[in-house]
mmCIF file of the N, C-alpha and C atoms, coordinates in Angstrom:
data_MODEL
# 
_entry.id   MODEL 
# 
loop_
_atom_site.group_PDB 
_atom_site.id 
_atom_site.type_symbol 
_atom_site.label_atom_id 
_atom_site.label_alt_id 
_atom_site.label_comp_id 
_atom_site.label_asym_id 
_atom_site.label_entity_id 
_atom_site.label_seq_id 
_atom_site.pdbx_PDB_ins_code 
_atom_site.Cartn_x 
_atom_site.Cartn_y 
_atom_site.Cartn_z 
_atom_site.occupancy 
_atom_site.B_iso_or_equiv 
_atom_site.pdbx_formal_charge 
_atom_site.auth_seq_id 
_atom_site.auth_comp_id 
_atom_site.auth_asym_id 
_atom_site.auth_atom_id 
_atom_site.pdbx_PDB_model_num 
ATOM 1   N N  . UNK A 1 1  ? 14.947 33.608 161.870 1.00 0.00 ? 1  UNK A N  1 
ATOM 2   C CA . UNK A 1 1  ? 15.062 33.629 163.310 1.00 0.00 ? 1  UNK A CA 1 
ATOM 3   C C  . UNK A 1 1  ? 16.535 33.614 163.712 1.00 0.00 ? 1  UNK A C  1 
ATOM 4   N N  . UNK A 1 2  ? 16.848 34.531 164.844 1.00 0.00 ? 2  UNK A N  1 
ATOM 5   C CA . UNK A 1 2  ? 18.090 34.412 164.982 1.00 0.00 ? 2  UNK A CA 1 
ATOM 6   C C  . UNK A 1 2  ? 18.121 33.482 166.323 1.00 0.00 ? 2  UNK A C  1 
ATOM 7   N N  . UNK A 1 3  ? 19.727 32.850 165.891 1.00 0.00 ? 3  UNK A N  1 
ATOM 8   C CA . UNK A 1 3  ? 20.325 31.925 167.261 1.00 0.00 ? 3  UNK A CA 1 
ATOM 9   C C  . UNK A 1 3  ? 20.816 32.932 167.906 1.00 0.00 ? 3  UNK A C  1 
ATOM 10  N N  . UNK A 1 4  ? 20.591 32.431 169.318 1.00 0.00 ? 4  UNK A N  1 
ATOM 11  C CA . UNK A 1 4  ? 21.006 32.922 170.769 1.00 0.00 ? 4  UNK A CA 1 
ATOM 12  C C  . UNK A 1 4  ? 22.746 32.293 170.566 1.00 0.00 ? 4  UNK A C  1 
ATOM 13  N N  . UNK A 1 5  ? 23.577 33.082 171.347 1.00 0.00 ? 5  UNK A N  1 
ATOM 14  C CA . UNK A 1 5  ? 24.880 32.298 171.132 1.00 0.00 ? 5  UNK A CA 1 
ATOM 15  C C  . UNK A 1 5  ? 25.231 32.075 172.697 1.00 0.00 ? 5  UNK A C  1 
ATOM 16  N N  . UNK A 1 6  ? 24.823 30.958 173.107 1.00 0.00 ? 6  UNK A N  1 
ATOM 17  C CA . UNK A 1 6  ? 25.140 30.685 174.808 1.00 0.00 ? 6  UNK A CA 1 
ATOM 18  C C  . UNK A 1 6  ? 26.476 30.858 174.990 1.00 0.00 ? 6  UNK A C  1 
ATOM 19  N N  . UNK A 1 7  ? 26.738 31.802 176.082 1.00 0.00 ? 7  UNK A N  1 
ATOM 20  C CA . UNK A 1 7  ? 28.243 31.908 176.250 1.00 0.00 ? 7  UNK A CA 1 
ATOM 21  C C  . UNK A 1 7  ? 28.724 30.864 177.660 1.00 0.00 ? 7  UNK A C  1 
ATOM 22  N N  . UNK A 1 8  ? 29.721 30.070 177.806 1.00 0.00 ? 8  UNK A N  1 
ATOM 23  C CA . UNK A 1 8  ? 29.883 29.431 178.903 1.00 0.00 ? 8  UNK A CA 1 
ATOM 24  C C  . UNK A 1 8  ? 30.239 30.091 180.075 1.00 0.00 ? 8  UNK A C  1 
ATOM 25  N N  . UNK A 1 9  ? 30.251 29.702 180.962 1.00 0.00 ? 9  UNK A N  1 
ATOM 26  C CA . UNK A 1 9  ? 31.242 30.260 181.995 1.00 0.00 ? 9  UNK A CA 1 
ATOM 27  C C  . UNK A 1 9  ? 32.141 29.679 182.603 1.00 0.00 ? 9  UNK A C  1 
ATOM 28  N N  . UNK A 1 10 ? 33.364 30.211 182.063 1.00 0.00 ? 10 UNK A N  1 
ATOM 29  C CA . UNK A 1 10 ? 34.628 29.760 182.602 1.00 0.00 ? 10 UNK A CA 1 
ATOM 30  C C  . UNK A 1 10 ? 35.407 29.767 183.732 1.00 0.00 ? 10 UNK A C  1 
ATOM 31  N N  . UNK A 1 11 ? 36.074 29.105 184.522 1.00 0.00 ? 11 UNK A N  1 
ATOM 32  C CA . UNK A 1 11 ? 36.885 29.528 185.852 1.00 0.00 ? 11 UNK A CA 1 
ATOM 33  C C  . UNK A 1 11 ? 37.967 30.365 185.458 1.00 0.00 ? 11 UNK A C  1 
ATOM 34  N N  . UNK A 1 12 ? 37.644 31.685 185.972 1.00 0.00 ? 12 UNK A N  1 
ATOM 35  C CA . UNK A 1 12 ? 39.191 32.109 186.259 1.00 0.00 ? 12 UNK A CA 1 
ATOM 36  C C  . UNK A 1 12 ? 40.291 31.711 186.510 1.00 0.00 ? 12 UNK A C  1 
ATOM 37  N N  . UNK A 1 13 ? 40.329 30.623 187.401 1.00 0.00 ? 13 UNK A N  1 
ATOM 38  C CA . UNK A 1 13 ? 41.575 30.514 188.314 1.00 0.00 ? 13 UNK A CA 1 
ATOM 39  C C  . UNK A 1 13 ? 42.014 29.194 187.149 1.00 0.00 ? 13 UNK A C  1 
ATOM 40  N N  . UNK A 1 14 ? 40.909 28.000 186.951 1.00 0.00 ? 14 UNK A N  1 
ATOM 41  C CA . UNK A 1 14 ? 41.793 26.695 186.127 1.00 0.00 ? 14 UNK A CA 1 
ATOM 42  C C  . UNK A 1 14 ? 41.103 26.457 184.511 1.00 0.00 ? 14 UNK A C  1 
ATOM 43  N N  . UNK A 1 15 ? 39.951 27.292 184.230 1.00 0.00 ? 15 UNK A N  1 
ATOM 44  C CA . UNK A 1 15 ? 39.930 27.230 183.053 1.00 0.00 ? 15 UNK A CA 1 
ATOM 45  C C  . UNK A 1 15 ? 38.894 26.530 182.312 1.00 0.00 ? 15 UNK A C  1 
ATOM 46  N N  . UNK A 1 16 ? 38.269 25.622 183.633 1.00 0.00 ? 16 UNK A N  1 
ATOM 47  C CA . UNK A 1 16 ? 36.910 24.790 183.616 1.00 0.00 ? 16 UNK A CA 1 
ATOM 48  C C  . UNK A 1 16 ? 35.799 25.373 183.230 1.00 0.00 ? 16 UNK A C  1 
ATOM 49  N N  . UNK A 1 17 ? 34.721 24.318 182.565 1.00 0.00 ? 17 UNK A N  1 
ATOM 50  C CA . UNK A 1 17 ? 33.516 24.891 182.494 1.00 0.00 ? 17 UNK A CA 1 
ATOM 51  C C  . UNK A 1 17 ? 32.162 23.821 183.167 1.00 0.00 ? 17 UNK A C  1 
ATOM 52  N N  . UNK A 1 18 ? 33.132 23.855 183.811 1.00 0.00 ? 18 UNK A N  1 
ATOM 53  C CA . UNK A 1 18 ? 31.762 22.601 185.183 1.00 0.00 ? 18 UNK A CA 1 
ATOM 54  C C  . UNK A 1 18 ? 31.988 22.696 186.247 1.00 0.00 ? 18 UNK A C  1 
ATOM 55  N N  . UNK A 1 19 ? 30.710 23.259 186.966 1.00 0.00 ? 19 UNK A N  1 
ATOM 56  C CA . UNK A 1 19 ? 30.448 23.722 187.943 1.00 0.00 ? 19 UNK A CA 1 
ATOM 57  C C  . UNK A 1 19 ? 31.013 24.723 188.172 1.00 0.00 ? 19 UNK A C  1 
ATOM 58  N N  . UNK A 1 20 ? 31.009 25.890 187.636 1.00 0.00 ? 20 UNK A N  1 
ATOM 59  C CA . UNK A 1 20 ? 31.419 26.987 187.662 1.00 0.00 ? 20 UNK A CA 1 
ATOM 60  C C  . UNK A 1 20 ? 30.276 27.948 188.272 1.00 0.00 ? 20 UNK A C  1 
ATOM 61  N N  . UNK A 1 21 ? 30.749 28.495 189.625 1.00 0.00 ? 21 UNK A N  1 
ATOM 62  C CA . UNK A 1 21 ? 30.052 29.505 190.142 1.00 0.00 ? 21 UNK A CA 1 
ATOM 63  C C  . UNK A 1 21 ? 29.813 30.864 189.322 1.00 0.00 ? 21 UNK A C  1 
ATOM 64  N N  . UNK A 1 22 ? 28.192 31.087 189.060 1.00 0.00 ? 22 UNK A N  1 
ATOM 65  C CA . UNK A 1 22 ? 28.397 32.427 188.705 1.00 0.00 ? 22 UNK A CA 1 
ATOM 66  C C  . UNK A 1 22 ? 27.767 33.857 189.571 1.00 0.00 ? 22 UNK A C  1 
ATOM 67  N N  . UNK A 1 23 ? 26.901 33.504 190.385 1.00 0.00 ? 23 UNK A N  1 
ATOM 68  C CA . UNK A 1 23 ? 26.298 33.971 191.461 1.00 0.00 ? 23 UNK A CA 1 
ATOM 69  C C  . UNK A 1 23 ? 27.562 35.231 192.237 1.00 0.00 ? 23 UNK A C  1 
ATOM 70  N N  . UNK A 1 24 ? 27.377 36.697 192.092 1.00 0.00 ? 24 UNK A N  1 
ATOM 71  C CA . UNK A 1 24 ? 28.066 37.701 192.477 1.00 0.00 ? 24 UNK A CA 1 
ATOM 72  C C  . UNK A 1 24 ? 29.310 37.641 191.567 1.00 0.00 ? 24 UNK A C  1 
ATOM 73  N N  . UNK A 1 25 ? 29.018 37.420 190.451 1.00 0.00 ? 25 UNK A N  1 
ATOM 74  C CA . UNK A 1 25 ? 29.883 37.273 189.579 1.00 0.00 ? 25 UNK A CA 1 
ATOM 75  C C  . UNK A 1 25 ? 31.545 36.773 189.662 1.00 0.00 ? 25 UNK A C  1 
ATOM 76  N N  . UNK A 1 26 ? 31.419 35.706 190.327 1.00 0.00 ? 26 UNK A N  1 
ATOM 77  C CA . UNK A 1 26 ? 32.694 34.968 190.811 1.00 0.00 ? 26 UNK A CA 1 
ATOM 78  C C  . UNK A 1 26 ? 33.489 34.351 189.903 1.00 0.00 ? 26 UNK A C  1 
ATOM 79  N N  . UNK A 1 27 ? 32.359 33.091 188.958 1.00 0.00 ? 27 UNK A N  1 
ATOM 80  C CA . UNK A 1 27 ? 33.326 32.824 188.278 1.00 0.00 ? 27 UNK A CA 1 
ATOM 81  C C  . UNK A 1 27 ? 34.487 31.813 188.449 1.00 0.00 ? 27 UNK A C  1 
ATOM 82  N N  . UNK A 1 28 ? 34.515 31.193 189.434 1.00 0.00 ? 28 UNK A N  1 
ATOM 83  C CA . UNK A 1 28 ? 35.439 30.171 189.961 1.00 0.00 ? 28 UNK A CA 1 
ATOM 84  C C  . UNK A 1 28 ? 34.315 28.970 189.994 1.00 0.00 ? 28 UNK A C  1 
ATOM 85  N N  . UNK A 1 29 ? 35.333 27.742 189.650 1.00 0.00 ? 29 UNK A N  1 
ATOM 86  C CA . UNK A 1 29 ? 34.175 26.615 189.767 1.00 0.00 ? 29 UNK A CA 1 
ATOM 87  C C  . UNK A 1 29 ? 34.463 25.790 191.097 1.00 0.00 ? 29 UNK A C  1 
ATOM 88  N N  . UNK A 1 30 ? 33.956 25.136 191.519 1.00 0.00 ? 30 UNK A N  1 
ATOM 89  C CA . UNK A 1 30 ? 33.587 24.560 192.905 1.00 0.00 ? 30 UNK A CA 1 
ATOM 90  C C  . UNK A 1 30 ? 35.079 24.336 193.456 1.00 0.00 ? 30 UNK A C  1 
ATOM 91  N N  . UNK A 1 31 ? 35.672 23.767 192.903 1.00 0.00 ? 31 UNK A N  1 
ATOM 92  C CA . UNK A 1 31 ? 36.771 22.739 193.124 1.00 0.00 ? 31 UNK A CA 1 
ATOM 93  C C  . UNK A 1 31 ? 38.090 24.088 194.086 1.00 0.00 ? 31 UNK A C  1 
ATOM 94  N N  . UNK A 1 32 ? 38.097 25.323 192.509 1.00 0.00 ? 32 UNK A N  1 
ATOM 95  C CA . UNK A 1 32 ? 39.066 26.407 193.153 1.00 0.00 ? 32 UNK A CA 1 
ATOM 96  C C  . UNK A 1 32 ? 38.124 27.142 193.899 1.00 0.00 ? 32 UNK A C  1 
ATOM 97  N N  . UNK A 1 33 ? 37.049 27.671 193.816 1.00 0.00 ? 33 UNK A N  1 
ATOM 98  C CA . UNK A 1 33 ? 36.292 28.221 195.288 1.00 0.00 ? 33 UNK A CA 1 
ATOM 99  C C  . UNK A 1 33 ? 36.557 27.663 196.857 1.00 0.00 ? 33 UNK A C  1 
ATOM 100 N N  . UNK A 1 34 ? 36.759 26.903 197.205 1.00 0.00 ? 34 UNK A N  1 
ATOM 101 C CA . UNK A 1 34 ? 36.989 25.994 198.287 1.00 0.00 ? 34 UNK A CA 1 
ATOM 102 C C  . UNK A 1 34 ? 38.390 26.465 198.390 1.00 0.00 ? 34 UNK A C  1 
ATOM 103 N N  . UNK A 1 35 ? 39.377 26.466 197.428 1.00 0.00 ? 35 UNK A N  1 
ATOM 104 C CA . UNK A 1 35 ? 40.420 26.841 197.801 1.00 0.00 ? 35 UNK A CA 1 
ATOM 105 C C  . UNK A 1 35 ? 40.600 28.182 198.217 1.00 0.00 ? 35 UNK A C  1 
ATOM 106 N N  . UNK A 1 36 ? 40.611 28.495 197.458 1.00 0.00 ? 36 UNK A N  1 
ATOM 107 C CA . UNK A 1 36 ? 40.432 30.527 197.371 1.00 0.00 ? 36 UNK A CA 1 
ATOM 108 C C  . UNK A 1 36 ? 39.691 31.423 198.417 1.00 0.00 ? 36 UNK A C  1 
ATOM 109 N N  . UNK A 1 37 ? 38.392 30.563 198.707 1.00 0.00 ? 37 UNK A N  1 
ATOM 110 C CA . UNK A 1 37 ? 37.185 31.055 199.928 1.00 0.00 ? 37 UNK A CA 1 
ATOM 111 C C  . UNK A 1 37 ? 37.640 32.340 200.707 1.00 0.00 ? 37 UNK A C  1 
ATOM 112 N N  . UNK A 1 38 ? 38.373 32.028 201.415 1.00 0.00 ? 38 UNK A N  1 
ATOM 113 C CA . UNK A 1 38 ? 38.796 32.496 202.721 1.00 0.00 ? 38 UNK A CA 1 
ATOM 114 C C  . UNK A 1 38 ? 39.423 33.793 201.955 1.00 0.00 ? 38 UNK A C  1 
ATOM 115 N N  . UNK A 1 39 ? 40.546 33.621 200.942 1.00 0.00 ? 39 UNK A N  1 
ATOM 116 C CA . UNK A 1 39 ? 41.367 34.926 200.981 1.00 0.00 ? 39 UNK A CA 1 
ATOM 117 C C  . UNK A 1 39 ? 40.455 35.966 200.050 1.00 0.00 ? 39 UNK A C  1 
ATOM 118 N N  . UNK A 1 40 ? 38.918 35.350 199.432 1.00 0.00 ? 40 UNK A N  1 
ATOM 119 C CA . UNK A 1 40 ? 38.293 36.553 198.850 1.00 0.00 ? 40 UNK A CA 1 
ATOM 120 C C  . UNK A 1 40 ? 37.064 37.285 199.904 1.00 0.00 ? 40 UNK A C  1 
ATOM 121 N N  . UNK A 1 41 ? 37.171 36.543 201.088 1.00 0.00 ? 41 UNK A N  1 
ATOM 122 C CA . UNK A 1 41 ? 36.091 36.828 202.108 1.00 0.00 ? 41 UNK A CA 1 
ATOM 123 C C  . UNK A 1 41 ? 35.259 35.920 202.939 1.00 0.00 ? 41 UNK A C  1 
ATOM 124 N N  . UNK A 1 42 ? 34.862 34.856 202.430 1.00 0.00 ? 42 UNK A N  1 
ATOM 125 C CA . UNK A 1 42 ? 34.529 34.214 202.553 1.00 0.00 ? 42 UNK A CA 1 
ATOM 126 C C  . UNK A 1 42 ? 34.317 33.439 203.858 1.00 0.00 ? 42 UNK A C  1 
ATOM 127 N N  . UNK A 1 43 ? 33.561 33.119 204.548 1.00 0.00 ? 43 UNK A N  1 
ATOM 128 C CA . UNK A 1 43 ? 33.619 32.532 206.047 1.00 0.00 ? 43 UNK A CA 1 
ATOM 129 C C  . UNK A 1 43 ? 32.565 31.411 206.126 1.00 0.00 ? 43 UNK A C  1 
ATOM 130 N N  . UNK A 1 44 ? 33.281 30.257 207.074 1.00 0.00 ? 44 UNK A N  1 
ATOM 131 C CA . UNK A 1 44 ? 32.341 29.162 206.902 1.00 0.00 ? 44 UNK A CA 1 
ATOM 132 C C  . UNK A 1 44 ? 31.824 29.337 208.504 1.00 0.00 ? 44 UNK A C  1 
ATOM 133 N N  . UNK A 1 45 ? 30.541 28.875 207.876 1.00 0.00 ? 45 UNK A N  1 
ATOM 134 C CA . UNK A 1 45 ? 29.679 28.939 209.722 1.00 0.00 ? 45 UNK A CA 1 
ATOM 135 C C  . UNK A 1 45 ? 29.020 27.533 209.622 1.00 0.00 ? 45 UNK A C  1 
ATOM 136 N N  . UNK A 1 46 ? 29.030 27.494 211.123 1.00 0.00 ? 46 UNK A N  1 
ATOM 137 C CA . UNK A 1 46 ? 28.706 25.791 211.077 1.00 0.00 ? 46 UNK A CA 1 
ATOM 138 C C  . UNK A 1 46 ? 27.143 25.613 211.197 1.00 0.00 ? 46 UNK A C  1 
# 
C-alpha cells in the first residue's frame, strides 16, 4: 500500500504553517492576511 505524502501549506509572506489560508489559493495565514487584505482586494463590510 502506498503512503499519501500530505503536503503542508505554507505562508507566503512569513513562512508559517498554522492557520494558513488556502481557499482561492491564497496561501497567507491569518495573522499576514489581515495585513495584506486590502492591497490584494479585499474589502471589509460590516
Amino acid at each position: 500500500m502506498e503512503k499519501k505524502s500530505n503536503k503542508l501549506a505554507i505562508c507566503r509572506r512569513c513562512g508559517t504553517t498554522t492557520g494558513v489560508i488556502t481557499k482561492y489559493h491564497l496561501y497567507y495565514c491569518r495573522h499576514c492576511f489581515r495585513e495584506v487584505a486590502r492591497r490584494i482586494g479585499f474589502k471589509k463590510y460590516n
